[in-house]
C-alpha positions as CSV (number, residue, x, y, z in Angstrom):
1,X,0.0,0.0,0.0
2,X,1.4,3.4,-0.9
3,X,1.1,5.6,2.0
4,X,0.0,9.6,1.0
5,X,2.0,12.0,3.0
6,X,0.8,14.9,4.4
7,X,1.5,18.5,4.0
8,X,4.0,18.3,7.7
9,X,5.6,15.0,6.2
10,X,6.7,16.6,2.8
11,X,8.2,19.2,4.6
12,X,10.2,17.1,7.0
13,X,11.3,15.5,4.0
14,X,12.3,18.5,2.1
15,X,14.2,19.5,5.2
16,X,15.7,16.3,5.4
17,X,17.0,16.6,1.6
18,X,18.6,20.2,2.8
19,X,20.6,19.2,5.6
20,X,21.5,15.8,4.4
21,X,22.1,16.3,0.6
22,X,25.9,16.2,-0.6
23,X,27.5,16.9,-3.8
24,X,27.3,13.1,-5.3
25,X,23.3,13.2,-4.6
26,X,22.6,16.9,-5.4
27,X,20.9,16.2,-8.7
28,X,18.2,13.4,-7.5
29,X,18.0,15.1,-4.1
30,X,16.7,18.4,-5.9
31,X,14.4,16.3,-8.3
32,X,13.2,14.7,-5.6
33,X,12.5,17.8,-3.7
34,X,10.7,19.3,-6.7
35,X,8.3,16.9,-7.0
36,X,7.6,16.9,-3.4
37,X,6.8,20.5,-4.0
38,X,4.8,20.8,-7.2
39,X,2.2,17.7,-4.5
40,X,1.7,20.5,-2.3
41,X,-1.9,21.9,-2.7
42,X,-1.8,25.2,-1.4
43,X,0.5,28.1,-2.0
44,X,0.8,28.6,1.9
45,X,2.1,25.4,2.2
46,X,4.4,25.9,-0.7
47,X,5.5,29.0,1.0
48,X,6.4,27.2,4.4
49,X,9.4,25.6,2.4
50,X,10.5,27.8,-0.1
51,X,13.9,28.9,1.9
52,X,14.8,24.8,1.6
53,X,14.6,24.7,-1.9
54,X,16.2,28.0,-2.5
55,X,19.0,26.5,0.0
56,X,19.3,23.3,-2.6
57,X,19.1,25.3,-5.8
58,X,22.0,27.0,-4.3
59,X,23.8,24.3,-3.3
60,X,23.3,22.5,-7.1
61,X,24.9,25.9,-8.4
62,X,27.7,26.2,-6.3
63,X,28.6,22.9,-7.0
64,X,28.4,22.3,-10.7
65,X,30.0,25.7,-10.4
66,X,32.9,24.7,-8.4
67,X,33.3,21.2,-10.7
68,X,33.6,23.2,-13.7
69,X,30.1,22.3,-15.1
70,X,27.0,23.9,-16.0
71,X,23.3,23.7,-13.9
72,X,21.4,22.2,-16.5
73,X,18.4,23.7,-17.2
74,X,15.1,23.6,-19.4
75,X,15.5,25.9,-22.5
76,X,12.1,27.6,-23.6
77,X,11.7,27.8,-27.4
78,X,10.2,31.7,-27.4
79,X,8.2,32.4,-30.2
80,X,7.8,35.1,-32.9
81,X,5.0,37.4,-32.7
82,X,4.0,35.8,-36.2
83,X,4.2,32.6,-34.6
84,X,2.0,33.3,-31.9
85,X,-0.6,35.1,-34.1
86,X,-0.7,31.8,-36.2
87,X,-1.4,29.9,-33.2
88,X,-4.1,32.4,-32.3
89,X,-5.8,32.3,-35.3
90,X,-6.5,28.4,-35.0
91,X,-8.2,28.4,-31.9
């Protein structure tokens, strides 16, 4: 049976993920901490551990940083005013 956690146990976890997270698990750390945070219902809630994941975003940073990588990150095709008049015009 999968057990549902509640608002409290997400952000023990999240918490958890912040003080215990290390360069090696960074990357599935965050993820994991992301997805915690996009199960949270209210904003209030999402609000209660915003300072964590700002905390673990920074850490990611800093430490790709400091190994001489790059934080990867989604890239957003922008489109053309054209492009979006197109799509406009369809709907």
């Amino acid at each position: 049976m999968i057990k549902m956690l509640s608002a409290e146990d997400k952000l023990a976890e999240i918490k958890n993920l912040y003080y215990h997270t290390t360069r090696a698990t960074i990357k599935q750390d965050f993820a994991k901490a992301i997805e915690l945070l996009k199960s949270m219902p209210s904003e209030e809630e999402r609000e209660r551990v915003a300072v964590y994941m700002d905390g673990l975003s920074q850490m990611r940073s800093d430490w790709a940083r400091q190994a001489g990588g790059k934080v990867e990150r989604k890239k957003w095709k922008v489109k053309s005013k054209k492009e979006r008049e197109k799509v406009g015009r369809r709907e």
